[in-house]
VMD Tcl script that draws the C-alpha trace (Angstrom):
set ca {
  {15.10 -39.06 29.22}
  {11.61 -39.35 29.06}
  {10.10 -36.69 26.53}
  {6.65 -35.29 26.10}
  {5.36 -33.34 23.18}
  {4.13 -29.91 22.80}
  {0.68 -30.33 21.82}
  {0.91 -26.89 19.23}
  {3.21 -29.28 16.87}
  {3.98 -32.68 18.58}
  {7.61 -31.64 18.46}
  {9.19 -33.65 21.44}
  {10.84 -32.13 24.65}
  {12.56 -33.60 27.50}
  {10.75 -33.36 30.74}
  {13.94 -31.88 32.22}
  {15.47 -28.75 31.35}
  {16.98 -25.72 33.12}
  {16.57 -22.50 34.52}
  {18.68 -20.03 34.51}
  {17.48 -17.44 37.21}
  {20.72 -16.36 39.68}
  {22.91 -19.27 38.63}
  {23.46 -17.96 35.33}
  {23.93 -14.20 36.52}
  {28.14 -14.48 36.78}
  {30.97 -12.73 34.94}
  {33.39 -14.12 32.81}
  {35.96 -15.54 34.24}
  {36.64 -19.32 33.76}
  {35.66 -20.14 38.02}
  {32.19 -18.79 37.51}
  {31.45 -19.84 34.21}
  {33.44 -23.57 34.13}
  {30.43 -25.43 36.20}
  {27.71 -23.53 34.10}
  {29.35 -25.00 31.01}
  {29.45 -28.63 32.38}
  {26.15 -27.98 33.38}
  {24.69 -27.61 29.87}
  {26.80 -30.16 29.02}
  {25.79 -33.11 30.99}
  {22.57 -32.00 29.68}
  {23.01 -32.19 26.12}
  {24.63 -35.56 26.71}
  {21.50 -37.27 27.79}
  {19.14 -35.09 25.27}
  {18.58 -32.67 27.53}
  {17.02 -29.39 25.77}
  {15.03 -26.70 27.35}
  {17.42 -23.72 28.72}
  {15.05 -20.76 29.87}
  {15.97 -17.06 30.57}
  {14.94 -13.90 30.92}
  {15.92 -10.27 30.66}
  {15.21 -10.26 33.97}
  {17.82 -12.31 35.06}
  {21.05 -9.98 34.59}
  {23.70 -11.33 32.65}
  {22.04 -14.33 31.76}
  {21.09 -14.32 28.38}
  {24.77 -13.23 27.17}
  {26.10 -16.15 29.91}
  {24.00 -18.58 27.91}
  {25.12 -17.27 24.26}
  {28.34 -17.29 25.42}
  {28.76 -20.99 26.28}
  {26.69 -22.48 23.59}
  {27.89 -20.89 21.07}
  {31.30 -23.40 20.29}
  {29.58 -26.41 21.73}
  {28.59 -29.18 19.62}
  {25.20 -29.16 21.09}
  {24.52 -25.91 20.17}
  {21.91 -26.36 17.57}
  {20.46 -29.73 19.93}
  {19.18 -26.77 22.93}
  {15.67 -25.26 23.16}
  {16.26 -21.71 23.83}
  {13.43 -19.65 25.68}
  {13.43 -16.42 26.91}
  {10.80 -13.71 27.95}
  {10.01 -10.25 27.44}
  {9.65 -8.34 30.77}
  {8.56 -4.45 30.24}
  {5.95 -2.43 29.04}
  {4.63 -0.81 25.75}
  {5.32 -2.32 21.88}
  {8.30 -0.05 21.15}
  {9.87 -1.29 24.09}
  {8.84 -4.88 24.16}
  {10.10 -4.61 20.80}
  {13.40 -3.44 21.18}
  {13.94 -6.02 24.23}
  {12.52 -9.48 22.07}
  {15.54 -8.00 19.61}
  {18.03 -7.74 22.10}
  {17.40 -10.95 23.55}
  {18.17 -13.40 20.56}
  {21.72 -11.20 20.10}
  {22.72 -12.22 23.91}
  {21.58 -15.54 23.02}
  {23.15 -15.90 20.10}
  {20.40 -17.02 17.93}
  {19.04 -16.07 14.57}
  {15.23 -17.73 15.63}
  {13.96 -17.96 19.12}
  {12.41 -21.09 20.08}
  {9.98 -19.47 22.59}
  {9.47 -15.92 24.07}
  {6.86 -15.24 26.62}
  {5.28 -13.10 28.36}
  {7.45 -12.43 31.68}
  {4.79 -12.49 34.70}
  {1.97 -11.47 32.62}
  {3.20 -7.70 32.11}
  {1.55 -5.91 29.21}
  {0.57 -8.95 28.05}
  {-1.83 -8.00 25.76}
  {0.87 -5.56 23.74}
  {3.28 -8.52 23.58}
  {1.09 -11.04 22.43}
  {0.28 -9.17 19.21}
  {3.74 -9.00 18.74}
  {4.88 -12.16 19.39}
  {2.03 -13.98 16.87}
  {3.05 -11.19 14.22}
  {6.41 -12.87 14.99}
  {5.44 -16.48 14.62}
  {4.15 -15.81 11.21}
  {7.76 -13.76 9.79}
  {9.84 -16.55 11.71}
  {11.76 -14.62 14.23}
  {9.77 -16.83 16.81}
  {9.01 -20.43 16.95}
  {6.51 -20.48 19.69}
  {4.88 -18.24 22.21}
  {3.82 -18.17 25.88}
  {3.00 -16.57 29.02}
  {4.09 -16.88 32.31}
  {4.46 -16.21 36.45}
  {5.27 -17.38 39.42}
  {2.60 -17.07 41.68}
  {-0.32 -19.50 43.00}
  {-2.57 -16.01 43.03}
  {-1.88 -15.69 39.26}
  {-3.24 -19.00 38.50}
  {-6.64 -17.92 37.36}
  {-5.00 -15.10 34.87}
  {-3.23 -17.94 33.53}
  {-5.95 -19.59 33.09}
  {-8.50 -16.81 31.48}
  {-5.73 -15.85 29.14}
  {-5.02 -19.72 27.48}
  {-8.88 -20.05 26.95}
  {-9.00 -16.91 24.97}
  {-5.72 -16.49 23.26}
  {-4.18 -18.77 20.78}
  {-0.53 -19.64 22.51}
  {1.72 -22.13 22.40}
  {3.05 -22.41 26.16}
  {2.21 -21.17 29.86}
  {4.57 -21.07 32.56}
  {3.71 -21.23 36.12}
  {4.71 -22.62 39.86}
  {4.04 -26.31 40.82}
  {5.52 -28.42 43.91}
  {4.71 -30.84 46.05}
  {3.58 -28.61 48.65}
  {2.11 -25.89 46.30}
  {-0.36 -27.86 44.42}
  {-2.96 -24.90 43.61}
  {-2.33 -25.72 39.96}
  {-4.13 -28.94 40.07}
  {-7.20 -27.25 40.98}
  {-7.87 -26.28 37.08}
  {-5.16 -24.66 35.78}
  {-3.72 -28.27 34.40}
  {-6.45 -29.33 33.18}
  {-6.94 -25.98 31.18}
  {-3.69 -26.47 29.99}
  {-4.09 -29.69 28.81}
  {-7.88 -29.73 27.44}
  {-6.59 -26.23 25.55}
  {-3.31 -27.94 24.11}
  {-1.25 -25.66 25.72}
  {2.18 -26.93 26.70}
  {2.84 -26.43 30.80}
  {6.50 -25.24 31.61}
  {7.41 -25.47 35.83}
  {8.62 -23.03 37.68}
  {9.21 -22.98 41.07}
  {9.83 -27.01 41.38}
  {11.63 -27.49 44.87}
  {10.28 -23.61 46.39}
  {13.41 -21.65 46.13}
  {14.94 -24.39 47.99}
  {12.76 -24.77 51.13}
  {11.81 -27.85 49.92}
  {15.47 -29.38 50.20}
  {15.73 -27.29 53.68}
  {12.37 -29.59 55.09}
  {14.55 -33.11 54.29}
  {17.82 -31.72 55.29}
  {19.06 -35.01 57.23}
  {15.98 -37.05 57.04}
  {16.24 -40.20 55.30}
  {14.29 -40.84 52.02}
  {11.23 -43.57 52.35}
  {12.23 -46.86 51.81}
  {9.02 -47.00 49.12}
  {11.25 -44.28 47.22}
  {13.51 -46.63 45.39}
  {10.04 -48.09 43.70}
  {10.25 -45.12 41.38}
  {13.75 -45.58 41.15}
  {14.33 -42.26 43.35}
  {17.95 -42.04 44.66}
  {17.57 -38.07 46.44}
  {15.35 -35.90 47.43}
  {16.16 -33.15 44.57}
  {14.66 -36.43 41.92}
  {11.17 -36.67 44.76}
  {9.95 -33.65 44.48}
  {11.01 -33.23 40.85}
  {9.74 -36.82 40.00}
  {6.41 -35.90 41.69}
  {6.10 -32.88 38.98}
  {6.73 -35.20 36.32}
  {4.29 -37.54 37.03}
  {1.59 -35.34 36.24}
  {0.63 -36.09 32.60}
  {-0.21 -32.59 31.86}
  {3.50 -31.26 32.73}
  {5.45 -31.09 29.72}
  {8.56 -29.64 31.52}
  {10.30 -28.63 34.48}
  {13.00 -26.45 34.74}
  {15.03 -26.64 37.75}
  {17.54 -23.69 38.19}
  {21.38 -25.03 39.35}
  {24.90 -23.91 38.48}
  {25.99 -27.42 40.37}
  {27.04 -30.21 37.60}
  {26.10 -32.68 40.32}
  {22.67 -31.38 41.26}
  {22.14 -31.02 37.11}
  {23.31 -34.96 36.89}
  {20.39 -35.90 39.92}
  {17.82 -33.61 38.12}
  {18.41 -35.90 34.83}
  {17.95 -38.44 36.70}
  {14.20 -38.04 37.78}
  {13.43 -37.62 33.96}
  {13.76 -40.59 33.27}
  {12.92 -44.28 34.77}
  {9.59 -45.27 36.81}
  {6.89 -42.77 37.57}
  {4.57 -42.99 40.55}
  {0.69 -43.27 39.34}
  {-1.79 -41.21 41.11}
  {-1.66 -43.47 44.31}
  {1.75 -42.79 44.82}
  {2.01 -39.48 43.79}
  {-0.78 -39.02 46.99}
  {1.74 -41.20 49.05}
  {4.59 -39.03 48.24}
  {2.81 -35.40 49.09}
  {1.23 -37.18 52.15}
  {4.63 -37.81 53.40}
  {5.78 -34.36 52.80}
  {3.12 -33.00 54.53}
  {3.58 -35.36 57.81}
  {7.51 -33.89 58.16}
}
mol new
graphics top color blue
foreach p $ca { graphics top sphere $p radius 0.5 }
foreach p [lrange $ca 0 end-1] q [lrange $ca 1 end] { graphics top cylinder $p $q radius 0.2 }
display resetview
């Protein structure tokens, strides 16, 4: 898979990793949890790294501590979570709870769920990064209107990663907030990649573009998530499923031919002709 560093420490990540939102959310019996565990699997078998979370996200923390914790890629995932409430003592209290679901002694990354008390948690987090508890920090949402917060925030503050929403149709990041990223050394985790799924609902039945297979593009899950990793300021996109087979096609569009900036404007022109 084709990797990208984080610009903080050059450390290497895969452009492909996972989210966890929903899919992760189950109980724990072997039917729910089975295809979440050959999920992370076929991940780890092709290098496959990033895993992000979120107290938000019900049981999905402990889901995630649960079924890495015997597998032989254990050590091999990039854990991320978030912290997602309000005040020190409390933001506190929740970054310790979250690496005892996960079932790790260090985080990788913890940020800043949807820019809530951001401020507070920042301090925290950087106090953090200097004891060890934390390897890197971030911020994040999920909104286009958020964009410019994102943007004020990576200027002034010294973090390691931001988090936002980028698709083929929703493109407001490539007004600035990229290049911010980028020119700041900031590392850019997507959210958001295929629009909660409307994106696969617009090509439901239509035929890829023949032009496709020059970017070695096989579905439409590896289009739109191709398109995302094309642009050489994303260092990762993190595509929630709790389907093996969608997790297999995601790998796929990490790795291969890219389109260049002529047929990345191909590919969102043809999107926006459906």
């Amino acid at each position: 898979m084709i990797q990208r560093p984080i610009p903080s420490t050059n450390e290497m990540l895969p452009v492909i990793g996972l989210g966890t939102w929903a899919r992760f959310d189950v109980g724990s019996s072997d039917k729910r949890r089975s295809p979440l565990r050959e999920v992370l699997t076929r991940m780890s078998i092709v290098g496959g790294m990033m895993i992000d979370s979120s107290p938000m996200y019900g049981r999905s923390e402990s889901v995630i501590g649960d079924l890495t914790a015997n597998s032989v890629a254990a050590e091999k995932f990039f854990y991320a979570t978030k912290v997602w409430t309000t005040g020190e003592a409390s933001g506190i209290q929740q970054m310790n709870e979250s690496p005892r679901r996960m079932r790790r002694t260090v985080m990788d990354l913890i940020q800043v769920h949807n820019l809530v008390d951001w401020q507070t948690h920042l301090r925290t987090l950087e106090r953090w990064k200097k004891e060890g508890k934390v390897r890197y920090t971030g911020i994040t949402h999920y909104k286009a209107s958020a964009h410019d917060e994102l943007e004020r925030i990576i200027n002034a503050q010294q973090i390691d990663f931001v988090q936002f929403n980028y698709s083929i149709r929703e493109r407001n990041a490539e007004r600035r907030l990229l290049a911010s990223a980028h020119d700041r050394g900031v590392a850019v985790i997507i959210n958001e990649p295929l629009e909660k799924g409307s994106l696969l609902s617009l090509v439901k039945g239509k035929a890829l573009p023949p032009w496709a297979a020059e970017y070695d593009i096989q579905s439409w899950g590896e289009f739109f998530l191709k398109f995302i990793v094309s642009h050489p300021s994303v260092t990762c996109v993190i595509p929630a499923t709790a389907n093996p087979d969608h997790m297999s096609s995601n790998i796929r569009a990490g790795s291969g031919l890219l389109p260049d900036e002529q047929g990345r404007n191909r590919m969102a022109a043809f999107i926006q002709s459906l």
